[in-house]
TIDREN-162503 format. One record per residue (C-alpha): x, y, z negated. Coordinates in steps of 0.05 Angstrom, whole numbers, padded with zeros to 5 digits, always signed. Layout:
<pts>
XYZ;...
</pts>
This chain:
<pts>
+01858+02356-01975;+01874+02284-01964;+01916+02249-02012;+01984+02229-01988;+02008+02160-02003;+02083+02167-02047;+02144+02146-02019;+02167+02081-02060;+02226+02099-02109;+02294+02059-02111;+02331+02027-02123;+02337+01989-02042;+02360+01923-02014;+02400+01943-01952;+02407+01876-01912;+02445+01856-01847;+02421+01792-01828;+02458+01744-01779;+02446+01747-01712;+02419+01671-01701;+02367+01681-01759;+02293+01661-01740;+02239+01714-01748;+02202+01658-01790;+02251+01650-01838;+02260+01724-01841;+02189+01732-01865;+02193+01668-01912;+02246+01696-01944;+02228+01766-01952;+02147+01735-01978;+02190+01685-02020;+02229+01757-02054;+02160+01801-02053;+02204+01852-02010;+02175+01907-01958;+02215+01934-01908;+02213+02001-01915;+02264+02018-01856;+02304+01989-01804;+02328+01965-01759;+02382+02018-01754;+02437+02023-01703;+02485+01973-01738;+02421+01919-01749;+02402+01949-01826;+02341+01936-01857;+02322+01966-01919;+02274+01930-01969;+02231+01955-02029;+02218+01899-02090;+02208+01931-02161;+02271+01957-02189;+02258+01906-02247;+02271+01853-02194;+02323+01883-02155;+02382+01849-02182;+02345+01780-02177;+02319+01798-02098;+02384+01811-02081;+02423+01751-02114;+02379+01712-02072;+02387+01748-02010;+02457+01736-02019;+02448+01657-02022;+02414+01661-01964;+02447+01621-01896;+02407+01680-01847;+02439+01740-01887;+02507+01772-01868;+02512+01829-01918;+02466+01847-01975;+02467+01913-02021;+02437+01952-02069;+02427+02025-02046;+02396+02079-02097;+02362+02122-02047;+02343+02111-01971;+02385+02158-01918;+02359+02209-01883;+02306+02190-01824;+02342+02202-01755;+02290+02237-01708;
</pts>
């Protein structure tokens, strides 16, 4: 059998970012945090982002001081996948 690659393990950013923001300065910011989006965009514009949960706390304090992002929260798990 083939290996399977693991699922990352939380904790999550979930980030709204607002609506004028660049897709340059997205990726500068998330390269600048070492975050992967992991899911998103949902329905309401979510993105959720994986950064080692040692560095969680620090990622998202800088999300927050970001001009592009509107909302920014730690999540312990990912929700379901909509099919």
């Amino acid at each position: 059998t083939q290996p399977t690659a693991s699922a990352p393990v939380g904790p999550f950013i979930r980030l709204s970012l607002n609506p004028e923001a660049k897709e340059a300065d997205i990726r500068f910011l998330l390269v600048a945090i070492g975050a992967s989006i992991v899911g998103g965009p949902t329905q309401l514009g979510d993105y959720y982002l994986y950064v080692p949960a040692d560095r969680a706390d620090w990622a998202a304090q800088q999300l927050r001081q970001s001009p592009i992002t509107d909302r920014v929260g730690i999540i312990a798990t990912l929700p379901p996948a909509k099919d």
